[in-house]
N, C-alpha and C positions, 0 to 999 in steps of 0.2 A: 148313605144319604148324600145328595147332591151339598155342594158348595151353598146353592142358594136356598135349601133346605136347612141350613146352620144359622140362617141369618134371619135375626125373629120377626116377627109379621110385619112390623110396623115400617121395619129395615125393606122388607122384598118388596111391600109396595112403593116404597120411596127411590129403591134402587133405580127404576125406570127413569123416573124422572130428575135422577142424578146423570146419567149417562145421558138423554137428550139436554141436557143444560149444559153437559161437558160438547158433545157436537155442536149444542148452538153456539153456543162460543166461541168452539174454534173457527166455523163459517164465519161469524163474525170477526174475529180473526183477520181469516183469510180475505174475505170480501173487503175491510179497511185497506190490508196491506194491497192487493191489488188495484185497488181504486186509486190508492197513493203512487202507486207505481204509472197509471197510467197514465194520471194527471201531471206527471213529470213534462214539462218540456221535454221537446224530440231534437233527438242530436242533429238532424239533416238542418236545421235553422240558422248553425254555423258553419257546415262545414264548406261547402261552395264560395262564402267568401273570401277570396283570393289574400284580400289585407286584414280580414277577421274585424272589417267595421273599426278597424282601432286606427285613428291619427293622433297617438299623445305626444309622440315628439314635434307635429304640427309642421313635419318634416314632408314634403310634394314630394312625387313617386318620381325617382327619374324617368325620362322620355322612353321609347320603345327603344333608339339606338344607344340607350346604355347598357354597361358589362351587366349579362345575369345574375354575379353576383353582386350588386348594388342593390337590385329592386332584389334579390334572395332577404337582401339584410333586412330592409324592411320588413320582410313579411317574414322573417324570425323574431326579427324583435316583437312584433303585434302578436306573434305565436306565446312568446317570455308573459308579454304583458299581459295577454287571455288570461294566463293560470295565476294573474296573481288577483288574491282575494281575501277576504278577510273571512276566519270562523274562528269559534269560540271553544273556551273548555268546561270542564263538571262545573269548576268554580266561578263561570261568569266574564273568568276573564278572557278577549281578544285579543286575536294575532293578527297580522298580515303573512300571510303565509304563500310558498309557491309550489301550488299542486305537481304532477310529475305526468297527467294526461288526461286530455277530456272523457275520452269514453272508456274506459278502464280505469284510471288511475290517479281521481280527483282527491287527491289527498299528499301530503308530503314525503316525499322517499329519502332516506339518508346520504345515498349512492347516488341518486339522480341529481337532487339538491347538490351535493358539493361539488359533481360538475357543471351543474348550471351557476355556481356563482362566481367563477368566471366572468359570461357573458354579465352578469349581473352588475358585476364591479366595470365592465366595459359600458354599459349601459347606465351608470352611477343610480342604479335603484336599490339604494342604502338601506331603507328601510323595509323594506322584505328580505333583504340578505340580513339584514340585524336580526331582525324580529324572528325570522324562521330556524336560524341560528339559536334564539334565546329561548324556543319551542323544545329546539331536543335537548337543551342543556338542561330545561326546567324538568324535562322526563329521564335526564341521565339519572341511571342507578348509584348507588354511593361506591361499588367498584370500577368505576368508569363505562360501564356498555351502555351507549347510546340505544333507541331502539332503530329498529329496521326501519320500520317508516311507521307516521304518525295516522289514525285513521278514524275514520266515523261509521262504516258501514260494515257490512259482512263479504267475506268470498262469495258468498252464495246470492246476495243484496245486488253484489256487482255483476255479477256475470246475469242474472235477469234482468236488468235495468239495462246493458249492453243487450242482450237478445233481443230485445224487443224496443231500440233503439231511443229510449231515456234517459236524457242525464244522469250524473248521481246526484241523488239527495246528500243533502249538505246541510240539513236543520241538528244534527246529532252533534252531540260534541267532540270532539278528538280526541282520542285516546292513544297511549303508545300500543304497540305488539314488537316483540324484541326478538320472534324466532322468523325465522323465513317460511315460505310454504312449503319447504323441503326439511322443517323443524332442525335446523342450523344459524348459527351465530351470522355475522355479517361483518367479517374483519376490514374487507375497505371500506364499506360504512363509515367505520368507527375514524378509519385512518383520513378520508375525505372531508369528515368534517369536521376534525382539529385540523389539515387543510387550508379548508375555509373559512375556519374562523380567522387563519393566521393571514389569511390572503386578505381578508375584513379588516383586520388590525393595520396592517402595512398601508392599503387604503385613506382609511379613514383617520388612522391616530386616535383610535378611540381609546384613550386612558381608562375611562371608567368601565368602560367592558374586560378592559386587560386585566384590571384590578381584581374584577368581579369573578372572571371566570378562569385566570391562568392556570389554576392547582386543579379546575376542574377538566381542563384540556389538556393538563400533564397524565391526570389520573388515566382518559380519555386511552393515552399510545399505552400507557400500563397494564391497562387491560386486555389490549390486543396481546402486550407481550407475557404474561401472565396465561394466556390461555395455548399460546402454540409457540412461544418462542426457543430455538433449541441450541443447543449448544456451538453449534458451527454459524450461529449468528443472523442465523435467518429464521422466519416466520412458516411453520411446517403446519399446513389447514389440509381440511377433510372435507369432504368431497359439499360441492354446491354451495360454499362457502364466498365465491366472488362474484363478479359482475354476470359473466358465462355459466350462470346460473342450472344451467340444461346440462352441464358437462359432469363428468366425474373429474373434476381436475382435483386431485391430492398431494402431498406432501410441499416439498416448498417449489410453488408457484412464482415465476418470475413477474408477472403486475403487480400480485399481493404485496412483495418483498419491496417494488419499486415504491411502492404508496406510503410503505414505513419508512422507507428512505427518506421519500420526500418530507414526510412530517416531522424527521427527526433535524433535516435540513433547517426546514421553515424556525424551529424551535431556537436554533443556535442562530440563527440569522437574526432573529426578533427578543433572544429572551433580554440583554443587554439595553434594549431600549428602553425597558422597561423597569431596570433597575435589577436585573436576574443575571451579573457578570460572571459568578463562577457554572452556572447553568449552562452560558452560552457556551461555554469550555466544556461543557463537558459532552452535551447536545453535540457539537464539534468532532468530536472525539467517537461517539458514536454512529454518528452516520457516515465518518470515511470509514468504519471499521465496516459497516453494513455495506455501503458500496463495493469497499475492495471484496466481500464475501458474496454478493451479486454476481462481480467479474468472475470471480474464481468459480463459479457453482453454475453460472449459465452459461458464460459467453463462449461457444464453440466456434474457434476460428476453421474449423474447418466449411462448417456451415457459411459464416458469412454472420450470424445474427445469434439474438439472447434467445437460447432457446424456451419452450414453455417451460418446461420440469427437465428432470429427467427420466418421469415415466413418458412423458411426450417429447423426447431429444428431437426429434426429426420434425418438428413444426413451429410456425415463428408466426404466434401470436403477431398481432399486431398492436393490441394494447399496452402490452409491456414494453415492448423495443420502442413502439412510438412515443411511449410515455418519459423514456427514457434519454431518448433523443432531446425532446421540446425542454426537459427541465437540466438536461446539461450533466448527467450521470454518464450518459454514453462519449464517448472522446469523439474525436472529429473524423476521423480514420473510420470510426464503427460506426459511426450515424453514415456516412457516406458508403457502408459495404451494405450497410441492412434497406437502405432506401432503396440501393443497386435492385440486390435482390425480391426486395418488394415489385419493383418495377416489371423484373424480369418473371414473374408469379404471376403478373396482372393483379397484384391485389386493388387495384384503383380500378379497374374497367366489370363493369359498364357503370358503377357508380360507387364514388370512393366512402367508405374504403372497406372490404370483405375485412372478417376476422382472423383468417388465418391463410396460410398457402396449402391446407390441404386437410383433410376430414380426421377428427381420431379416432372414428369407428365408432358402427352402431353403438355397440354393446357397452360405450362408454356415454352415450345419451338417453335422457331421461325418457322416461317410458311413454310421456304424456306427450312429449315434442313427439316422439315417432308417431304414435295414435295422431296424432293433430297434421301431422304433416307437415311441420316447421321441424325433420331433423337437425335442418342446417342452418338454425337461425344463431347460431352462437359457430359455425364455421364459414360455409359459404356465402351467406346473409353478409349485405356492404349497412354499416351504418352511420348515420353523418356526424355523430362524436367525433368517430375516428377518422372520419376523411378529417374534419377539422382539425387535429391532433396531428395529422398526416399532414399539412399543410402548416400548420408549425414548424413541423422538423423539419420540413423542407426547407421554408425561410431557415431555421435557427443556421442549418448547414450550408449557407450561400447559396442556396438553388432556390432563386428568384422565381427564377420562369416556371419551375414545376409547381411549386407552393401557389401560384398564381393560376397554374391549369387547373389546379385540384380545386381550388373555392370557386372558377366557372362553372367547372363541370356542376359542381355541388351545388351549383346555383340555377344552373338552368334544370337539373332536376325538381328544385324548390318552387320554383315559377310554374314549371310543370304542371304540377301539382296543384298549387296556391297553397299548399300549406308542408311544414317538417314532417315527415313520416316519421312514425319509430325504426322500420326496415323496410328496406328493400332486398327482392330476389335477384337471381341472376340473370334474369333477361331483364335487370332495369327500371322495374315497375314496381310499385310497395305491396309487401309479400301480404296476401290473402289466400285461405284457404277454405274448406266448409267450413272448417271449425275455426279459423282463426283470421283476424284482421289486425292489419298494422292501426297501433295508435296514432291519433295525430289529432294537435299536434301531440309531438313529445318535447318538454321544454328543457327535458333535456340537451335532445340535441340541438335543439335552435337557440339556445344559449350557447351550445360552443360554437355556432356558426358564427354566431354576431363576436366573439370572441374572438376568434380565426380571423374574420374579415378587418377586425383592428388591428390582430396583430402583425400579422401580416403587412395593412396598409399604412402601419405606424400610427 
């Protein structure tokens, strides 16, 4: 006897008209969620405007004969100011928050976020660096992991909404997601925005924040070290776990280790002010132990620079050494041997600044970059984070004049343009392929541009 021979008369005739009311539904369904989709604002509305429509510092564009990067700054800062917005959560309540990119990426990233608040604190917009701040802290876990980035939509929401060139919707409320899309943790995440919040703090003198959230920003570096920290004093992560998201980078990573540095830095600098005196001792005490284990574990005086790992000895990142330079971990002697060699790399031409001096092989890049055709969007790919980081260290190491070339250059790309890429290829242009387009803007890096540009210009 059939299936539908078991099922008694009343069931087989009804059966029919169960399964068309399950099809109508889903058409209706579908036919909503399309509708909605199409009805979306179209991304081309913004993109052609050079200043993005935005005058809120009420600040005139300089003349055609000013330095490119002058009128760059403005049209990062309008780039910062675009992503910031206000959306809500389950419970009602409002943020002002700062998305991480228009057409992919409206929603807040952990990584992106802590270094766009930099430019933010350069730019004194307090309250978005607060509030978005006070977003990941109200979704930190009770063992300190922040999540990855804060969201409202789906992978699959976003990428049609981009295909068929639509905003994202933005009526859902924000929720966390704590794994990557590579279902891995997010260790500089974590380290970025205890970071920022300390950079917030220094700032602003916010007492009552300090009060509120210190145990929860100690808990914050705990976590990271609780999960990879190893006995030789450094932070040993598994693959897809930092920024270079596309790489296999494993065990201990020189940015990873620079980011813990720095946090543990920031801690000892700040905990004192706040009534935390044996802390600041002890914070102290940790982070020359984590620097001196830095030097000892990357820095190849043969090479000239901090290497990536030692699965990758022979190549020099640019995020680590750069990052290392700008906050004063690298000595005078090594910021000036690794800028050398950056120079002599070309890592700054034809738009500063490339990721690395040179490829680490296919077979250590993710399978989706190769299919996509961005292999080299985490090697040969230049991004303007790092030119502006790259333009730090230059100032920080008395090279006026190149720190000054690097934010032209970076500038007259920006004008370019009229707006921050997320990447650029190597012939100079922001990297598109069939399958893949540069975001833009990305506030992240138009946040360190306008960052750059102050620090640099005092």
């Amino acid at each position: 006897m059939s299936v539908f021979g078991k099922i008694p008369f009343m069931r087989q005739r009804q059966f029919p008209l169960l399964i068309a009311f399950l099809l109508g539904f889903a058409v209706s369904q579908l036919y909503t969620y399309w509708r909605r989709l199409l009805r979306q604002p179209g991304l081309a509305a913004r993109r052609h405007s050079p200043l993005w429509e935005s005058d809120a510092d009420n600040t005139a564009a300089p003349g055609a004969d000013a330095p490119a990067a002058s009128l760059a700054r403005l049209i990062a800062e309008a780039n910062v100011r675009a992503g910031i917005e206000e959306r809500h959560l389950p419970d009602g309540t409002r943020k002002t928050i700062l998305w991480a990119g228009w057409r992919n990426f409206r929603e807040p990233w952990a990584r992106d976020f802590g270094f766009a608040s930099f430019g933010l604190v350069a730019m004194g917009e307090q309250r978005v660096l607060k509030e978005t701040l006070e977003l990941y802290l109200h979704y930190q876990r009770a063992d300190g992991r922040f999540p990855v980035k804060i969201h409202s939509t789906s992978v699959a929401d976003r990428y049609l909404h981009s295909l068929f060139a639509r905003q994202q919707p933005t009526h859902a409320p924000l929720r966390p997601k704590y794994q990557t899309a590579h279902h891995t943790i997010s260790l500089d995440g974590n380290c970025l925005l205890v970071i920022a919040a300390l950079n917030y703090l220094r700032r602003y003198q916010d007492e009552r924040f300090a009060r509120q959230h210190w145990v929860a920003l100690k808990q914050a570096l705990h976590w990271v070290e609780s999960q990879v920290l190893q006995a030789d004093g450094l932070l040993h992560q598994g693959a897809y776990t930092d920024w270079a998201d596309s790489v296999i980078r494993k065990g201990a990573v020189h940015y990873t280790n620079v980011l813990y540095w720095k946090a543990l830095r920031e801690f000892a600098l700040d905990a004192a002010r706040y009534g935390y005196g044996e802390e600041a001792i002890t914070f102290e005490v940790r982070a020359e132990a984590v620097g001196a284990a830095i030097n000892r574990h990357f820095w190849d005086e043969t090479h000239g620079f901090f290497i990536t790992s030692r699965q990758f000895r022979h190549i020099l990142s640019s995020d680590g050494n750069l990052l290392a330079i700008a906050w004063g971990l690298a000595t005078p002697e090594q910021a000036n041997t690794i800028l050398d060699h950056m120079a002599a790399f070309g890592m700054a031409d034809p738009v500063p600044t490339k990721c690395t001096n040179r490829h680490y092989g296919r077979e250590h890049i993710a399978l989706e970059n190769r299919l996509g055709g961005i292999a080299h969007y985490h090697t040969s790919a230049a991004w303007l984070w790092l030119g502006s980081w790259h333009a730090i260290a230059a100032a920080r190491a008395g090279r006026a004049d190149e720190a000054a070339q690097l934010l032209d250059r970076m500038g007259q790309v920006i004008v370019r343009d009229g707006v921050v890429h997320e990447v650029y290829g190597e012939d100079g242009r922001y990297l598109k392929t069939r399958w893949y387009e540069s975001e833009a803007p990305l506030t992240w890096s138009a946040a360190m541009f306008v960052y750059a540009h102050a620090a640099v210009n005092g």
